[in-house]
N, C-alpha and C positions, 0 to 999 in steps of 0.2 A: 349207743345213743350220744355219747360226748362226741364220738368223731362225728357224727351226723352234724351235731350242734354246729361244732366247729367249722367245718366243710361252709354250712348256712351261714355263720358270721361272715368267713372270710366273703362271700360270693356276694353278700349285701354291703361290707365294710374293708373287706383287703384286697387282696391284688389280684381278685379275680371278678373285682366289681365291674358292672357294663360302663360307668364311666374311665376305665383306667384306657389312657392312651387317646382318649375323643377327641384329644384337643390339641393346637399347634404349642409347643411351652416357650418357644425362645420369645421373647420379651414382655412374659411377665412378672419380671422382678423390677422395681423402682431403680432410678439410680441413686446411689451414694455413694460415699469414699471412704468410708470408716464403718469398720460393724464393735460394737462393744458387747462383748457377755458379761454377766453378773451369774457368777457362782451362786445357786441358793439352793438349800435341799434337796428333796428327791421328787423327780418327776410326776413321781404317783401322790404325792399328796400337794401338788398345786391347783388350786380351785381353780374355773374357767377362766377369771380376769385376775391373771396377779394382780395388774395396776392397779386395780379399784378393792384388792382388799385390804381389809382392817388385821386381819389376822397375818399380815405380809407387811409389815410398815417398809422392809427394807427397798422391795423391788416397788411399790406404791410411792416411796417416794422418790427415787429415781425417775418415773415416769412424770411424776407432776415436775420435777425440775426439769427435767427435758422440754415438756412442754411450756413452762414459764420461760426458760432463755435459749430457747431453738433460734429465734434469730440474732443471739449474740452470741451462736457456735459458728463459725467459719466454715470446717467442713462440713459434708451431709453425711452423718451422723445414724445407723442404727444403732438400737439398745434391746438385746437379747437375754434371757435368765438361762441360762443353762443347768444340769447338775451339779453339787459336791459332790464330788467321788476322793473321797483323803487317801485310799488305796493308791489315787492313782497321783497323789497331791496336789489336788483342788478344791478349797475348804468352801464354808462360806464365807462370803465375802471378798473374792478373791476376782478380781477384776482382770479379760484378758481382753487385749485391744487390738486390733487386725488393719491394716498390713504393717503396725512398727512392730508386730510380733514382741511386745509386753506383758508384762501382770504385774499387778501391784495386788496386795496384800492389805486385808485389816477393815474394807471399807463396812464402814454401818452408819445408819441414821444420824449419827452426832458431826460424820464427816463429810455426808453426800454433797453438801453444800461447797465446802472446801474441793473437795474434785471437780466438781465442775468450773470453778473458779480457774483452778489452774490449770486443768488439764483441757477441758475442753473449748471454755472459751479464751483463755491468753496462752494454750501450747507451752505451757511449761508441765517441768516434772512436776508431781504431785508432791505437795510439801510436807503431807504428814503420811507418805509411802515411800519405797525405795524399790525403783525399779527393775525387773528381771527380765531378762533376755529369755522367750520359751524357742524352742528347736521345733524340727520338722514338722510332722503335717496333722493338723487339727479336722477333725468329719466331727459335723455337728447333725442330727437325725430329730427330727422336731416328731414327740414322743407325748405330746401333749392331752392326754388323754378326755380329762375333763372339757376340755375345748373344743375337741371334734373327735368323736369316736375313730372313723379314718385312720386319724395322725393314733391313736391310741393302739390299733391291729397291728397299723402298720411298723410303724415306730420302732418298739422293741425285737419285732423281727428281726428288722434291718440289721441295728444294731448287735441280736447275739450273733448274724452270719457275717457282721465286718469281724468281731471278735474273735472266732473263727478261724476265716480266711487270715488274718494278721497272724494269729499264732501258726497257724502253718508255715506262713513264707518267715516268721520270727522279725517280724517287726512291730513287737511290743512297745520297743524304744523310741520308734520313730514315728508313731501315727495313733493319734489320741482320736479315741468314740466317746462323745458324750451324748444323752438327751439335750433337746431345747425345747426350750415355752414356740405359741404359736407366733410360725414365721411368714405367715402369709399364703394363701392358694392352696387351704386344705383336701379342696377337690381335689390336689395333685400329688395327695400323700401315695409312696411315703416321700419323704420331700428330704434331702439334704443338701448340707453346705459344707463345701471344703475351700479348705485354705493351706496352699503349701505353696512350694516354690514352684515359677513355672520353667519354661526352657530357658529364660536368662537368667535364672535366678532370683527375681524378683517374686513376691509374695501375693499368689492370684486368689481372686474367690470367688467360683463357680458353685452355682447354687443350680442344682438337678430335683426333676419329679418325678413321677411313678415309676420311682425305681423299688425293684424288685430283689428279694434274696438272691435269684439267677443274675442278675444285673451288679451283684457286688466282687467278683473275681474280675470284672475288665475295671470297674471303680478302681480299685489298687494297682492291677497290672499295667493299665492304658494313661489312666488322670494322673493318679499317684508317683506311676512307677518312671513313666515317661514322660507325663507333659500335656497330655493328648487331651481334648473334652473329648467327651462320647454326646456326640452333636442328636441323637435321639432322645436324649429323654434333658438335655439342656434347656434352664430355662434363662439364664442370663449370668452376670459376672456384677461385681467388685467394680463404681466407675459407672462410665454414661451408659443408658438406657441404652439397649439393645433391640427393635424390633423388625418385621419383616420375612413375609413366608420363603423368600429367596435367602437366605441366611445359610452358610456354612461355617463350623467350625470344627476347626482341628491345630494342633500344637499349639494352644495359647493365640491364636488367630483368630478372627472374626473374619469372612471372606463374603462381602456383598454386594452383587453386580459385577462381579472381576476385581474389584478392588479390596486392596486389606488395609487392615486398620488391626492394632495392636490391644488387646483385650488389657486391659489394666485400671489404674487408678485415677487418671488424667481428668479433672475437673473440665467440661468442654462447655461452652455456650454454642446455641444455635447461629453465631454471628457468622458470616461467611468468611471473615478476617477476623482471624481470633490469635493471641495471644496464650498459650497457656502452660502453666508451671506443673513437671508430675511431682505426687509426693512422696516423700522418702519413703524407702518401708522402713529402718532404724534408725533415721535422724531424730522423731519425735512428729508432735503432729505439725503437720507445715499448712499453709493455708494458699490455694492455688485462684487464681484469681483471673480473671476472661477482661479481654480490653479491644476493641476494636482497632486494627491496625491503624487505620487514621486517626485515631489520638495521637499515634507517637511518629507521625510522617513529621520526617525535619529535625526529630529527636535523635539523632543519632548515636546521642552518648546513652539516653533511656536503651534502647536498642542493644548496645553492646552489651549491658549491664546482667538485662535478661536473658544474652546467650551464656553470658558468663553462668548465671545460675541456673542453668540446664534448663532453660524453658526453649519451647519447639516452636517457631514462627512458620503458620502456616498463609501462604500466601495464596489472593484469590486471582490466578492467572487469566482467565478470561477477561477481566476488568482491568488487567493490567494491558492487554491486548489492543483492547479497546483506547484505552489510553494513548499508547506508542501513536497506536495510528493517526490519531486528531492532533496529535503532535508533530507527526509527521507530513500531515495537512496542513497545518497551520505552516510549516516553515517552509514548503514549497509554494503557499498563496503569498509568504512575504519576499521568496527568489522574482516570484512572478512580479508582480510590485515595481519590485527594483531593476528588473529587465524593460519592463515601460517606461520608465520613470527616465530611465538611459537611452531610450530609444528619443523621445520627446526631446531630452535634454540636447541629443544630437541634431534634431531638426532644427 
């Protein structure tokens, strides 16, 4: 009878429910440039709305300051609650911030206010924390049970088959499973989020859905191991919105229409001439900033400035095209001109 049981939950709640796979997943993840978890307890006793509870002061009030100075944060900014796991030294309290690959230590109610001060809105270190560098690669499995049964079937599966597969291949040391509170699109449990380096190195985060226990040996071998998304159950990254049923991705690439574009952190506006700065993954939080290239037409010294500081000028060549040409118009209607003018002058 319990296998019976079980069989009937998974087929109405896990991986064998008629919604798993109905749906196209690349872009529906929001864009932002920064994800933050807060360390707090244990997955199984988080009620359905951290934020709004009273029995939760710490991740409650995290959410209201977020929500009070979202527009005097620069970057775009998630804020995730994950587990304490201290076996694996992640307390409460214990702040880890994505892609400078940080943690800071100690935070509670008395201080939330002071972190956001300096870390999130004026990018400095935190004054009453002392920053740590964390290593390789963080899987975050949104395990959230109270919130949507789904994330609750699915969730700890996932999680004991990453546990698993990692002690097989013995990379205990290098690739951290935690639960997380909900992360969005629980229809699309089980849902995870990774974050490691991608093929240059730099610190990616690909957020995957119905992924399944059978779907966690290419997770480590193909994302982890190599570099690679697994473009099937991808639903977006780390960085500008990604959507569109023509969509490929593989090695840290995003390939749309023939054209690639670099999967990363790159604050972009919709400007057709845009200006834009990427952010470090261990400088600190850097704040990238979108300008239309005719602001700074004439600036030349602006201009140098920002290649010096690794920002990417993309130019809109068709309108530059267009340009040349009425230029080019223009100076043969003034040869014209001056060939009459000489002619007449002759007569």
């Amino acid at each position: 009878m319990a296998s019976d049981s079980s069989t009937l939950h998974d087929a109405v709640n896990g991986f064998t429910r008629p919604e798993m796979n109905s749906e196209n997943l690349a872009g529906t993840v929001d864009a932002y440039d920064r994800h933050i978890f807060i360390c707090y307890k244990n997955h199984l006793s988080w009620p359905p709305r951290l934020e709004a509870s009273d029995d939760d002061p710490l991740p409650k009030l995290v959410a209201a300051r977020l929500k009070a100075r979202k527009n005097e944060i620069a970057v775009k900014t998630k804020i995730t609650v994950c587990e304490a796991r201290e076996e694996a030294g992640f307390y409460d309290g214990d702040v880890l911030i994505f892609p400078e690959m940080i943690k800071y230590r100690g935070l509670e109610e008395s201080n939330v206010e002071s972190f956001f001060e300096d870390v999130l809105v004026n990018g400095k270190p935190w004054a009453a924390g002392v920053p740590e560098v964390i290593t390789g690669s963080h899987v975050y499995v949104c395990a959230h049970r109270s919130r949507d049964v789904r994330c609750g079937v699915c969730g700890p599966e996932l999680i004991k088959k990453l546990n698993e597969e990692i002690g097989l291949r013995g990379l205990e040391d290098q690739v951290s499973v935690m639960a997380c509170s909900h992360v969005g699109g629980h229809k699309y449990a089980g849902n995870v989020i990774v974050y490691s380096p991608g093929p240059d190195g730099n610190i990616m985060g690909h957020w995957y859905g119905y992924v399944t226990p059978n779907d966690v040996p290419e997770l480590l071998d193909q994302h982890i191991a190599k570099g690679e998304v697994i473009q099937k159950l991808w639903r977006g990254q780390m960085g500008p919105s990604v959507k569109g049923d023509d969509l490929k991705v593989s090695n840290g690439e995003v390939t749309s229409n023939g054209k690639k574009d670099r999967i990363g952190s790159d604050n972009l506006s919709n400007n057709e001439n845009v200006v834009s700065c990427c952010q470090g993954v261990n400088g600190g939080v850097s704040c990238c900033r979108d300008a239309s290239f005719e602001q700074n037409k004439g600036n030349e010294e602006t201009i140098e400035t920002q290649k010096k500081q690794g920002c990417r000028i993309t130019w809109n060549w068709p309108a530059l095209k267009e340009r040349d040409i009425l230029t080019a118009a223009g100076v043969l209607g003034a040869v014209a001109v001056v060939l009459v003018a000489y002619k007449l002058y002759r007569r």
